[in-house]
Each structure stands twice: as C-alpha cells, then as structure tokens.
VOPAGU-2260 file (C-alpha; in pm, 1 decimal, decimal comma):
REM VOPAGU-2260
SITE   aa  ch    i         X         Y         Z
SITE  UNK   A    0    3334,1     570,3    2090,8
SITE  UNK   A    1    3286,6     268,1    1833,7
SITE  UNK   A    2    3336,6     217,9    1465,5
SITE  UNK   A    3    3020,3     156,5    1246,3
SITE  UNK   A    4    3167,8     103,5     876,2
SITE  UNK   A    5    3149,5    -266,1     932,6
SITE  UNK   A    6    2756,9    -252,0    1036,9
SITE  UNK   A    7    2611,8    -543,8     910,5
SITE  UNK   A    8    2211,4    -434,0     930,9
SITE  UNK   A    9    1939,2    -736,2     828,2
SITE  UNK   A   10    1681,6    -499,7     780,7
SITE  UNK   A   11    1824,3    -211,2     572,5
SITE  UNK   A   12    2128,8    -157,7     345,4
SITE  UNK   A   13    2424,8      28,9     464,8
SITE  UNK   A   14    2747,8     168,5     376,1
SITE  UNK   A   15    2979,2     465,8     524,8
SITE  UNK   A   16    3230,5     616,5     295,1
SITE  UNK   A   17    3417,2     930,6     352,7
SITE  UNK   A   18    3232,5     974,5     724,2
SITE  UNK   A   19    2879,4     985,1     523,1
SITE  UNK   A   20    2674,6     630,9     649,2
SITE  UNK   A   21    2447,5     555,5     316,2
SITE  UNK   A   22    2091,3     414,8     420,2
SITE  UNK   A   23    1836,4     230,9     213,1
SITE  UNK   A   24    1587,4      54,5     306,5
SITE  UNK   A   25    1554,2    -251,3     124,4
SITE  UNK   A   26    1232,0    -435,5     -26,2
SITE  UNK   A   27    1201,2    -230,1    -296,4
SITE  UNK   A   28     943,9    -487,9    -448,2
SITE  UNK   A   29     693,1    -318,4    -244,6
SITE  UNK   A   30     816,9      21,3    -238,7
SITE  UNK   A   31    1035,1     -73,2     111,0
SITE  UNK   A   32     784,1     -74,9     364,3
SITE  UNK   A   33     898,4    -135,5     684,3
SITE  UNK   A   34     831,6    -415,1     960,5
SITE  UNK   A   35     876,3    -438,9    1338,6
SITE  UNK   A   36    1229,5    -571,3    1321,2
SITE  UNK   A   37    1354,2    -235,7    1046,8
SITE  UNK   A   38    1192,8      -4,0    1248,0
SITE  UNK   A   39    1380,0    -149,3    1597,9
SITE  UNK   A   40    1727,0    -181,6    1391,0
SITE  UNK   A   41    1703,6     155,2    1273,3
SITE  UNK   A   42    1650,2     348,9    1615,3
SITE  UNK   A   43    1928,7     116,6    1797,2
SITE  UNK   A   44    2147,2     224,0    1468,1
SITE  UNK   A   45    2061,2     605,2    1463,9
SITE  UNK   A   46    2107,8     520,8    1886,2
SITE  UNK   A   47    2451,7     382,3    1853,7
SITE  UNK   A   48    2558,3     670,7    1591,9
SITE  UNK   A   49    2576,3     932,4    1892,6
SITE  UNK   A   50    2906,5     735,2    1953,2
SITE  UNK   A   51    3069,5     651,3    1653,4
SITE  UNK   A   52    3367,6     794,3    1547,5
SITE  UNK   A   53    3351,0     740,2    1173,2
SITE  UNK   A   54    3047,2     891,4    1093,5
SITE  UNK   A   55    3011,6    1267,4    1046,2
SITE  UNK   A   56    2656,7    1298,2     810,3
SITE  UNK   A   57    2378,0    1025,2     756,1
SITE  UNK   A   58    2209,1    1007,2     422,2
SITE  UNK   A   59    1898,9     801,8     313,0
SITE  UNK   A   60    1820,8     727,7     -22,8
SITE  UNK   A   61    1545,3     543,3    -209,8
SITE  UNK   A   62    1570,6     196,4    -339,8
SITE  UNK   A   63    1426,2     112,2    -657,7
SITE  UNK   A   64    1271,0     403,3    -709,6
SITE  UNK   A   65    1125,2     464,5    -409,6
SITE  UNK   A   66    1186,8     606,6     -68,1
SITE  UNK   A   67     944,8     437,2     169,3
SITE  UNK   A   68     607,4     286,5     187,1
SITE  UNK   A   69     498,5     351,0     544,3
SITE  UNK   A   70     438,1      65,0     766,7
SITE  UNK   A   71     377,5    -262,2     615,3
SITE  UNK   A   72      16,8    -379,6     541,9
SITE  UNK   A   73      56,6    -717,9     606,0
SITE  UNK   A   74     332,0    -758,0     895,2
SITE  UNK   A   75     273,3    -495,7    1078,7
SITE  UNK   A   76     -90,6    -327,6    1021,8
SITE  UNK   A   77    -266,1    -678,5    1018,6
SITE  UNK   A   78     -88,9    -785,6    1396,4
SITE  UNK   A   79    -165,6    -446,8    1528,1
SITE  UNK   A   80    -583,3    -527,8    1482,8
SITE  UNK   A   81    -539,6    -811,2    1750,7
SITE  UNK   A   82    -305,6    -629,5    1953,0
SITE  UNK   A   83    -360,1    -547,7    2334,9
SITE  UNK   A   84    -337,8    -184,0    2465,9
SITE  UNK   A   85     -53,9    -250,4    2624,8
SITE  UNK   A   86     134,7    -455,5    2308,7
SITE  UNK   A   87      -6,3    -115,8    2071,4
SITE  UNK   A   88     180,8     139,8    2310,8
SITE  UNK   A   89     500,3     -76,2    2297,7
SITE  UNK   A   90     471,2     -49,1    1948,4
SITE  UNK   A   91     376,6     338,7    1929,5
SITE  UNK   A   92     651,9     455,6    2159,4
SITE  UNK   A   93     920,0     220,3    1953,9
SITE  UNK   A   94     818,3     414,0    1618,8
SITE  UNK   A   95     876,0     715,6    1809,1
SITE  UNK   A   96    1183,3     615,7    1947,3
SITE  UNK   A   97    1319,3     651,5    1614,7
SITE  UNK   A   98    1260,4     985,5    1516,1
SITE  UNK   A   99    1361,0    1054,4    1868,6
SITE  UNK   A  100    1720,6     865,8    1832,2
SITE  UNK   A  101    1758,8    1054,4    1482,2
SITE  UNK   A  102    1697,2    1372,6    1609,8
SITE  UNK   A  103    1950,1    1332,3    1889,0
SITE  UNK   A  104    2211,2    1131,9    1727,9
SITE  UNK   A  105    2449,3    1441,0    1705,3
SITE  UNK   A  106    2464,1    1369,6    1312,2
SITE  UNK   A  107    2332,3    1598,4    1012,5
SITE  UNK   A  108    2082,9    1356,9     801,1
SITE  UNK   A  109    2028,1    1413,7     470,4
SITE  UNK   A  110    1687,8    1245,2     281,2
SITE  UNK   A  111    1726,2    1181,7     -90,3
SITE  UNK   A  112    1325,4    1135,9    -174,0
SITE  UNK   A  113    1245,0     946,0    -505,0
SITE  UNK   A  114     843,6     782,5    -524,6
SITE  UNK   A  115     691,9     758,5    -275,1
SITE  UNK   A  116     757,6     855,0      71,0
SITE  UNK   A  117     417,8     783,0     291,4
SITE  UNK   A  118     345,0     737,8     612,7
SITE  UNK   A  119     633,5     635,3     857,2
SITE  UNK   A  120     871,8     704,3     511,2
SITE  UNK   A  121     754,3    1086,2     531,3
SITE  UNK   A  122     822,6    1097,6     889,3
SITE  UNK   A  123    1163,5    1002,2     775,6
SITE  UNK   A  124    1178,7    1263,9     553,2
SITE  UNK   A  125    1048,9    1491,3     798,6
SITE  UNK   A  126    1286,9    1426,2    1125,3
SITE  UNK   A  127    1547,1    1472,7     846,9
SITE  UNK   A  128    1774,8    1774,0     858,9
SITE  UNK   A  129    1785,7    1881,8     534,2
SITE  UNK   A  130    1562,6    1726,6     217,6
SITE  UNK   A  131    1583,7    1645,7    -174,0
SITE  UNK   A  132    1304,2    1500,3    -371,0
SITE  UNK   A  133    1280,6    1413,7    -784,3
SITE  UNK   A  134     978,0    1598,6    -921,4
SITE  UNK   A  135     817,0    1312,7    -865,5
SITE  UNK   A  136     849,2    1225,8    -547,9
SITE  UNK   A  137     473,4    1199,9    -370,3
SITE  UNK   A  138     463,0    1243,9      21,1
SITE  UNK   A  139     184,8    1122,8     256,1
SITE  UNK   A  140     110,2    1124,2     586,2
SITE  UNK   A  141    -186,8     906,8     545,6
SITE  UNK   A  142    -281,0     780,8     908,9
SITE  UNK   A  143    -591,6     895,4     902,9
SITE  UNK   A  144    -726,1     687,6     551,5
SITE  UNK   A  145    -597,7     344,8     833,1
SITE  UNK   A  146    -839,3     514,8    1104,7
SITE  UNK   A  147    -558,6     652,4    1326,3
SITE  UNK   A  148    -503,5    1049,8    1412,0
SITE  UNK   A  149    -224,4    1231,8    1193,8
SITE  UNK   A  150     -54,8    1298,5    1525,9
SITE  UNK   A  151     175,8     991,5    1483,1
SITE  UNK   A  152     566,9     986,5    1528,0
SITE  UNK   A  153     588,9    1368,1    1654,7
SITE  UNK   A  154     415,1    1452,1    1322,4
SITE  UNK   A  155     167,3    1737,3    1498,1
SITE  UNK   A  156     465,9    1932,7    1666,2
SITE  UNK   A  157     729,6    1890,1    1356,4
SITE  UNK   A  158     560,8    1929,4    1045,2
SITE  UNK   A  159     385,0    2273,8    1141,3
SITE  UNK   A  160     717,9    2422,5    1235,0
SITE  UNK   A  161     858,9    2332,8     884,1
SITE  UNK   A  162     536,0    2419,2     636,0
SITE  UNK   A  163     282,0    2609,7     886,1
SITE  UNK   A  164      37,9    2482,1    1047,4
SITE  UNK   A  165    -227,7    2541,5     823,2
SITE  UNK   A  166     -40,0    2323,8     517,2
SITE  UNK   A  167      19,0    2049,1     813,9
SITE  UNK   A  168    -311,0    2064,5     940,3
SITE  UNK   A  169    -463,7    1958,7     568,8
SITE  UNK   A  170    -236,4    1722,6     520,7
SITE  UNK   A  171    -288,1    1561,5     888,9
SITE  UNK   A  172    -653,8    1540,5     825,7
SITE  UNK   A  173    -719,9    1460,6     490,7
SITE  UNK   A  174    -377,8    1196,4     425,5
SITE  UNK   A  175    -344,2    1318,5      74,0
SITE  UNK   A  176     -32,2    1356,6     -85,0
SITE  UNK   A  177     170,1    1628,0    -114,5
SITE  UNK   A  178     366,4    1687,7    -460,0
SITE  UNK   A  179     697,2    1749,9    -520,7
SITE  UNK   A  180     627,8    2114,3    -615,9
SITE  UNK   A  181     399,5    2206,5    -332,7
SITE  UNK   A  182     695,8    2039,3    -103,7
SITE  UNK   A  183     967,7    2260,5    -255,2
SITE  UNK   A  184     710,1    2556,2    -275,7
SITE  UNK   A  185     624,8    2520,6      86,6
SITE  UNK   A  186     957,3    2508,2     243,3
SITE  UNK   A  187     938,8    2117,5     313,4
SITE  UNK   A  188    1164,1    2039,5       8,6
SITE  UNK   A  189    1486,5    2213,1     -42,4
SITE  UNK   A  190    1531,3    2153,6    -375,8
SITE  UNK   A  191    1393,5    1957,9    -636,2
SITE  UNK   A  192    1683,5    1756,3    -852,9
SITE  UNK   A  193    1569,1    1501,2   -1155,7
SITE  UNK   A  194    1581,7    1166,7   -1079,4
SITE  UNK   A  195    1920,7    1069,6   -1244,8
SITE  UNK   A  196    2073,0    1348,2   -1050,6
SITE  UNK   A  197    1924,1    1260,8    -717,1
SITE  UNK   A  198    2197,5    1029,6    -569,6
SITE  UNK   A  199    2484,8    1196,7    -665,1
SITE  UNK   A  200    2351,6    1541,2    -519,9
SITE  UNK   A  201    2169,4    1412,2    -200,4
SITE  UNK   A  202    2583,4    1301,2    -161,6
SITE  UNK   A  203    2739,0    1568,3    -263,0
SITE  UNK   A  204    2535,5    1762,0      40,7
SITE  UNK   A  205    2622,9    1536,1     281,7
SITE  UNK   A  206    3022,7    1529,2     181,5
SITE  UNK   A  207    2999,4    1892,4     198,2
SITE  UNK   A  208    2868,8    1861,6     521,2
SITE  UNK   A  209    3128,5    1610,0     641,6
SITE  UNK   A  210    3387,4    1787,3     520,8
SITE  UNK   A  211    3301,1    2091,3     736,6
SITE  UNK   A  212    3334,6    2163,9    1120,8
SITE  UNK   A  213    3133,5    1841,5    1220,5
SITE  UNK   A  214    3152,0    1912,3    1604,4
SITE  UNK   A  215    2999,0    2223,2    1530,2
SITE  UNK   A  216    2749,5    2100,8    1314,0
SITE  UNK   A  217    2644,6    1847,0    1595,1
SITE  UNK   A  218    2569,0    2186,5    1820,3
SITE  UNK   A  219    2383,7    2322,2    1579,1
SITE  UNK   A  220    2169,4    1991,0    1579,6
SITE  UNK   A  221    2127,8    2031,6    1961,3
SITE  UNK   A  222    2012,4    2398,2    1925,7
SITE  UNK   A  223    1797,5    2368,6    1616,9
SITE  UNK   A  224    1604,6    2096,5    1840,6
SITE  UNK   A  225    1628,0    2224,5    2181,4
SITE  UNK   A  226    1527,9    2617,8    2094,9
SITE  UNK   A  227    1179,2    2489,2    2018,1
SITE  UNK   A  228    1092,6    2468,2    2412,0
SITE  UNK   A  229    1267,7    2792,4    2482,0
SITE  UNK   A  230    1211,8    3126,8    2517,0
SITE  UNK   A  231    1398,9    3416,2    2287,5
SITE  UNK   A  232    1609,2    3505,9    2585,9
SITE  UNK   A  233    1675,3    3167,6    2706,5
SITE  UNK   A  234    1761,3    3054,6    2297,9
SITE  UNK   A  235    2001,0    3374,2    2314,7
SITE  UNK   A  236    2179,0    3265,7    2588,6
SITE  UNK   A  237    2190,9    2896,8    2472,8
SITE  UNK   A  238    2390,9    2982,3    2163,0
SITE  UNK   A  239    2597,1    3248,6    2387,9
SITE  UNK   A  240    2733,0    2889,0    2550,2
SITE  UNK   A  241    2685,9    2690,4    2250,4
SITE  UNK   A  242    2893,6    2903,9    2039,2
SITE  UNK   A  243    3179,3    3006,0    2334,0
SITE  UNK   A  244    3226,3    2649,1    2270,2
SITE  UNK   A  245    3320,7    2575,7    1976,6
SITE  UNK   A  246    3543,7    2884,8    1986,2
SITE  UNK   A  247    3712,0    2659,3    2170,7
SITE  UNK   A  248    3759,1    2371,5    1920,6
SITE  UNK   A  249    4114,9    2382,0    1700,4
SITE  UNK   A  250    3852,7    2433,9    1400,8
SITE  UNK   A  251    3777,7    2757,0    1504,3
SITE  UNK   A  252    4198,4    2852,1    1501,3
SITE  UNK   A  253    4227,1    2651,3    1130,9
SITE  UNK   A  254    3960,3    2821,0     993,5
SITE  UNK   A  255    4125,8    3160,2    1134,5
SITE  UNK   A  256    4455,6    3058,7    1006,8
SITE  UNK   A  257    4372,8    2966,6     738,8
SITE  UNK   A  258    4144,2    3321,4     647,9
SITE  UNK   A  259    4474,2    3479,1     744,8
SITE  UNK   A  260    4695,0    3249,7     473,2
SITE  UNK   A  261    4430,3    3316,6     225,6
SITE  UNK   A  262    4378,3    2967,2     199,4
SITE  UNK   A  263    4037,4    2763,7     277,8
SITE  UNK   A  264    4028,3    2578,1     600,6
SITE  UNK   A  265    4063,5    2202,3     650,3
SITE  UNK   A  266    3833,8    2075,1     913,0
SITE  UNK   A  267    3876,4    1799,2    1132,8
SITE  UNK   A  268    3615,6    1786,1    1385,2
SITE  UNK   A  269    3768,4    1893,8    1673,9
C-alpha cells in the first residue's frame, strides 16, 4: 500500500484532503487539452491509486472554467498525421489504458463538468462514476469532425449503457455537442448545479462518499463494471459473494451497532 498526498504530478494539479484526491488538469489557457505526457501520468496515477491507502474518492474538476478540451491540436493531433501504424496503436491503447486504470482503480470518481468537456475530456466524464455539470457545460465526442470513428476510448460499449444507444449513436456519428439539459435529461448528468456552486457540491459528493463504507464502495465498483459481461444468474450470484463479503468487514457490525444505539455509524473502511 503507498501514500499519494505528496504526489507531485507535472502534467495535472493535485491535492488529497480528507481521503478525496482533487484533479485538474491544468492549461486552462486553452481550455486544458491534454498531451502525450498528461494522458501517460494520469493512467500510471489512476494505476497506482488501486494501492494507496489515503485515498477513498477521486474528484475532477475544471480549471478556468473549463473541464477538458480533448486531445491537443498541436502536440498531439499534428504528430499523429506522420505517425506509423505501429507508433498510432501505441498511442490508441495508452488513451485507453486510462479509462481502463480509472475504471479499475477500486475508487468512486466524481466529475465536476464546467465548459467544455470534448473529446478525450467527455470520455473523462463518461468512465466517471457519478457526474455534475453547470448549465453550461457543453459535451462532445467529436472524433468523427478529425476523421476518426466515435468508437474511441471504450466510447461505443459505455456511453450506450448510460444514455441508450440511440442518444449515443447520434452523438458518435454526428460529434455535436450535447447540452447540459439534454445530459441531465438523458441520464448522463446527475444533476445540474450553477457554476458558483459546482466545486463545493462536486466535493461535498465525494466527502459523502469517503465518509461511508469505502471497502464496500470499491465492490460495488467491481460489480457495477464486471456485471456488464454477465448473465442475470451469474450477476446474482456475483453479489451473493460480493456482498457475504463485506458482511464480513467491522463496518457491517458498526453500522449494526450503531442502528441498535440509535446513533449513525462511523465508517472506517474496513
């Protein structure tokens, strides 16, 4: 296990206080696009989280306004043109890597949405557990208005499951944005919060999460991502284990001893 408080990221901004690690990307000049070297930071940093100790919920924010402007024009779409097949599927399965290492780093993550979030920013949002945008937040999965497919970063398998794949399949093909409203309307959104409030309640969410049973929480992680391969029965029978253990975790006997005192539980994660 290893302590990530003291992460000192250069591509990114970061900050973990009360078990909730803060993330920002950080070139808000130009709407924080990122490069080869954020992208590679972030999956070894959403990698190393499966391990760390004092870290319970992740949380990204925007920066300046706004969330994320995809990849970035000049360093990374412009070297990708002269790029060998063999240099572009490096590159492919690294951007993949990271939703992969977010999905499986045990950890609840919580996207605060502000601007815009396009591209590989709404595939943030997307491999997100749980998302809050301003009313004016404006999402995009634009890869086809570059020439690529809209099946980029797990986008075809994730984004049906959470708007329908009708909804997805629009926004795949065409790459326009989808507003705030639709995004709340459709399910893709959980709430919409104004702008000043944004911060404090994309937080607040992930405190509340911290402060819960966070070794639970990671199961429910596990199952949320591993039922979409199974079967009912097999799904049934995977929470039958999942659940047997964490009865076995001293959460489970505060939170009964404490509905017994009448008093509300105090988790700690074990």
């Amino acid at each position: 296990m290893s302590q990530m408080a003291g992460l000192k990221p250069k591509h990114f901004l970061w900050s973990v206080e009360n078990r909730v690690a803060t993330v920002r990307l950080d070139r808000p000049e130009r709407k924080n696009p990122l490069t080869f070297e954020s992208y590679a930071e972030l999956r070894d940093t959403f990698r190393d989280l499966v391990y760390a100790e004092d870290v319970d919920v992740v949380c990204f924010l925007p920066n300046g306004g706004n969330f994320c402007s995809g990849g970035d024009v000049h360093d990374i779409i412009g070297p990708l043109v002269d790029m060998d097949m063999k240099g572009l599927l490096a590159f492919t399965r690294m951007t993949g890597d990271l939703v992969k290492a977010m999905i499986n780093c045990g950890k609840p993550i919580v996207s605060g949405v502000d601007g815009v979030a396009v591209g590989a920013g709404a595939i943030i949002t997307m491999a997100s557990d749980v998302r809050l945008a301003t009313p004016e937040a404006k999402t995009a999965f634009l890869f086809t208005r570059v020439g690529l497919a809209g099946c980029d970063m797990g986008a075809c398998a994730m984004l049906p499951r959470i708007i329908g794949q009708g909804r997805a399949a629009e926004l795949l093909y065409t790459g326009r944005t989808m507003s705030a409203a639709e995004g709340e309307r459709w399910g893709y959104y959980n709430r919409l919060v104004e702008a000043d409030a944004l911060e404090a309640e994309a937080l607040k969410l992930a405190q509340q999460l911290a402060a819960g049973p966070t070794f639970a929480h990671g199961i429910t992680k596990t199952q949320l991502n591993q039922e979409w391969s199974m079967g009912l029965d097999q799904a049934i029978e995977a929470e039958a284990q999942a659940q047997a253990i964490c009865m076995q975790t001293r959460d489970f006997e505060r939170a009964y001893r404490a509905f017994v005192a009448k008093e509300r539980p105090v988790f700690e994660g074990d």
